[in-house]
C-alpha positions in Angstrom: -29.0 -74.3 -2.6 -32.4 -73.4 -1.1 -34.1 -75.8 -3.1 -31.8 -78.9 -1.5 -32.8 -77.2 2.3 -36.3 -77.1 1.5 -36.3 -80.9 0.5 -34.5 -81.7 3.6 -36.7 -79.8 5.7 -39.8 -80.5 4.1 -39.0 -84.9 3.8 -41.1 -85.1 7.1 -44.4 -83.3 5.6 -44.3 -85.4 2.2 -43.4 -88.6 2.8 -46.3 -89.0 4.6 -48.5 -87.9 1.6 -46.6 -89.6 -0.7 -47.2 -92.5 1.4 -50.6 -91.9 1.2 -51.0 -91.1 -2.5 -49.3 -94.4 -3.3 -51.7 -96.3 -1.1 -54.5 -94.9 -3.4 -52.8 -96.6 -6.5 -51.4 -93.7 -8.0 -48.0 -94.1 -9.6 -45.2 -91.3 -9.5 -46.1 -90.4 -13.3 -49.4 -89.9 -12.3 -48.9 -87.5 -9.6 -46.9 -85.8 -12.1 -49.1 -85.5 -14.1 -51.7 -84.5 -11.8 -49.3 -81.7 -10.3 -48.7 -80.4 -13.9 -52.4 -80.0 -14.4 -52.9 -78.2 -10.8 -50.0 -75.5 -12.0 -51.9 -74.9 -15.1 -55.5 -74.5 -13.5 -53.1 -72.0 -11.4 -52.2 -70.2 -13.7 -56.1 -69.9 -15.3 -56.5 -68.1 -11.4 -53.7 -66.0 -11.9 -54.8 -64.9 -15.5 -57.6 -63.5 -13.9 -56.1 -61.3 -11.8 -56.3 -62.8 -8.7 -52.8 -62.8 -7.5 -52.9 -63.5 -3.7 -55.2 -66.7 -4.3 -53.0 -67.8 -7.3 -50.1 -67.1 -4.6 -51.5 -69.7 -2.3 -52.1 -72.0 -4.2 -48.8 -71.9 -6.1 -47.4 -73.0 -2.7 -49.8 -75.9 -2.6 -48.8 -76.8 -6.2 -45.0 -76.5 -5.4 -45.2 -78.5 -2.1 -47.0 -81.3 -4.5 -44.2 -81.1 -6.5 -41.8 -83.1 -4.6 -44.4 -85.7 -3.7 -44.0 -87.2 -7.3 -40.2 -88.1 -6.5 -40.4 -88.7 -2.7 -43.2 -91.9 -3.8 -41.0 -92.4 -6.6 -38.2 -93.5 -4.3 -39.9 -94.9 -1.6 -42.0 -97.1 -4.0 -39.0 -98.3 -5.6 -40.4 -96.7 -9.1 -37.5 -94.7 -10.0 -37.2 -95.1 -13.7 -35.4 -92.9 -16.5 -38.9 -91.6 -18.4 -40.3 -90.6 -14.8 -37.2 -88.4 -14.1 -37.8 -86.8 -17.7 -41.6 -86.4 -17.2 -40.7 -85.0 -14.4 -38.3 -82.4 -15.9 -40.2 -81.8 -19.2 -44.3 -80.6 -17.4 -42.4 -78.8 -15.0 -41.0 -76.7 -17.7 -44.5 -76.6 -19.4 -46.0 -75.8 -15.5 -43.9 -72.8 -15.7 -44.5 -71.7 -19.2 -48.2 -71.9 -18.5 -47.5 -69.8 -15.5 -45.6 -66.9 -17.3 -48.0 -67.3 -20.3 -50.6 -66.1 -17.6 -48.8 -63.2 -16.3 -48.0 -61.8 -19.8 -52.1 -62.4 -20.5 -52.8 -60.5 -17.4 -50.1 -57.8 -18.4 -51.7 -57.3 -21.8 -55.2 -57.2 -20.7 -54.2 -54.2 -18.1 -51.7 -52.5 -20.7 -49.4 -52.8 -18.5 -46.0 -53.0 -21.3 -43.4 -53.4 -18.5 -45.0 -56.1 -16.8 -45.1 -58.1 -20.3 -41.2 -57.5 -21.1 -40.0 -58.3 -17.7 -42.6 -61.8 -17.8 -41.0 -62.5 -21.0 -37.9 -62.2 -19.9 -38.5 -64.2 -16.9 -39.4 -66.8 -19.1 -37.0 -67.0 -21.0 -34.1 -66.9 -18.4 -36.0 -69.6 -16.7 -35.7 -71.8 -19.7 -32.1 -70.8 -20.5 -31.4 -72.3 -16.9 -33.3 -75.4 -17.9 -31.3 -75.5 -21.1 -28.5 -75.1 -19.9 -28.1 -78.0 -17.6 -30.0 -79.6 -20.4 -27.3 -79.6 -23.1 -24.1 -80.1 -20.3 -25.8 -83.5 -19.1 -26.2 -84.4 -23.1 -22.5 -83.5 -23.3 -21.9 -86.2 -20.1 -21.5 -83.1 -17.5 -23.3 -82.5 -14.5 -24.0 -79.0 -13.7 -26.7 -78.0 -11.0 -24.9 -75.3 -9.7 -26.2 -72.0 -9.6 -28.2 -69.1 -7.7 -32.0 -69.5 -8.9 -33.3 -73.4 -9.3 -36.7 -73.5 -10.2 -37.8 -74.0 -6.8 -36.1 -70.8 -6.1 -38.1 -69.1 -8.9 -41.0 -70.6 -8.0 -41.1 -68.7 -4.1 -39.7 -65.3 -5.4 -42.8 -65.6 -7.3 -45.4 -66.8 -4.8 -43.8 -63.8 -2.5 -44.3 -61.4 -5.6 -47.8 -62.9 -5.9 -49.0 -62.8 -2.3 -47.5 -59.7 -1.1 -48.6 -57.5 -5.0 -45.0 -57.2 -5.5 -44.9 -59.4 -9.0 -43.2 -56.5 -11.2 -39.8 -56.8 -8.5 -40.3 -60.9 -8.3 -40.6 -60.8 -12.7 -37.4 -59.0 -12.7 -35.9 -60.3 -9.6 -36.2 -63.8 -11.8 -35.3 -62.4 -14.8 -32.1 -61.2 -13.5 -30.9 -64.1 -11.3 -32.5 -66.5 -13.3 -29.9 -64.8 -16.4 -26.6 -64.5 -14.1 -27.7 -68.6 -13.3 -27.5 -69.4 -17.2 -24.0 -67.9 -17.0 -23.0 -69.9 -14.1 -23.9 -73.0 -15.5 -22.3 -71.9 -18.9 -19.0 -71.5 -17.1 -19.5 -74.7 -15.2 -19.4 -76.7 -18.5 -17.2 -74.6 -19.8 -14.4 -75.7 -17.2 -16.2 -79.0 -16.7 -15.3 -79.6 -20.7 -11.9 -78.6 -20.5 -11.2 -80.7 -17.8 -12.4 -83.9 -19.3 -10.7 -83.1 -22.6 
């Protein structure tokens, strides 16, 4: 996956700010936190209509997001609740950013725009679900094409080059054929275990 890449690639940029963070005092959950609250003030940019600055500073938001893990495990604060934090305002973080598109949409009358930011939404969450509900079941299942990471840069590319009709449905669709994936993961994963 892109998203695993991008960690590997990126380990030498935020360790050194997670490092740094965690010398202030702040604990993972807080930069959580914190990150969560940057996505949403995001999002009140993007709302606005202002899509190349909320582009920009998506990518500053999404960067951040990996700090919060990074300081978890070089802290030695890895703990159940902070993985589910985690998991749980990054959904909210993505809801308040499609909640800002379809505002923008339906401000400018723009009808397309609104169904393809509600269907990015919702394919994004079906993704989240679905690996969601095979963990409760005791099955892994990460596979498939469109992470959130992976999401989150069609949409910053949509954002900063004016393309965000193509990256809404780009999402929409990949983010729906992920769903499936997953779907058929568990699917095989359950029978396998039966």
């Amino acid at each position: 996956m892109v998203a695993n890449l991008a960690r590997v690639w990126s380990a030498r940029l935020i360790e050194p700010i997670a490092r740094f963070l965690g010398s202030l005092g702040l604990s993972p959950n807080a930069v959580t936190i914190l990150g969560f609250f940057l996505t949403v003030a995001v999002a009140g940019v993007l709302a606005t209509g202002r899509l190349l600055l909320a582009g920009l500073l998506l990518t500053v938001t999404l960067a951040f997001d990996a700090v919060d893990g990074t300081l978890a495990r070089i802290s030695g604060q890895t703990t159940r609740f902070g993985a589910f934090l985690d998991s749980t305002l990054d959904r909210w973080a993505e809801v308040a950013m499609f909640v800002a598109i379809v505002w923008l949409y339906v401000d400018t009358d723009n009808d397309l725009g609104v169904i393809l930011a509600v269907l990015a939404l919702s394919m994004s969450l079906l993704v989240s679900y679905t690996r969601a509900r095979a963990e409760g079941i005791g099955l892994e299942c990460k596979e498939g094409i469109l992470t959130r990471f992976e999401r989150m840069v069609i949409l910053i590319i949509g954002l900063v080059v004016g393309q965000l009709i193509w990256a809404l449905a780009i999402i929409a669709a990949l983010a729906g054929i992920t769903a499936v994936q997953r779907i058929l993961v568990t699917w095989q994963g359950a029978k396998a275990t039966k």
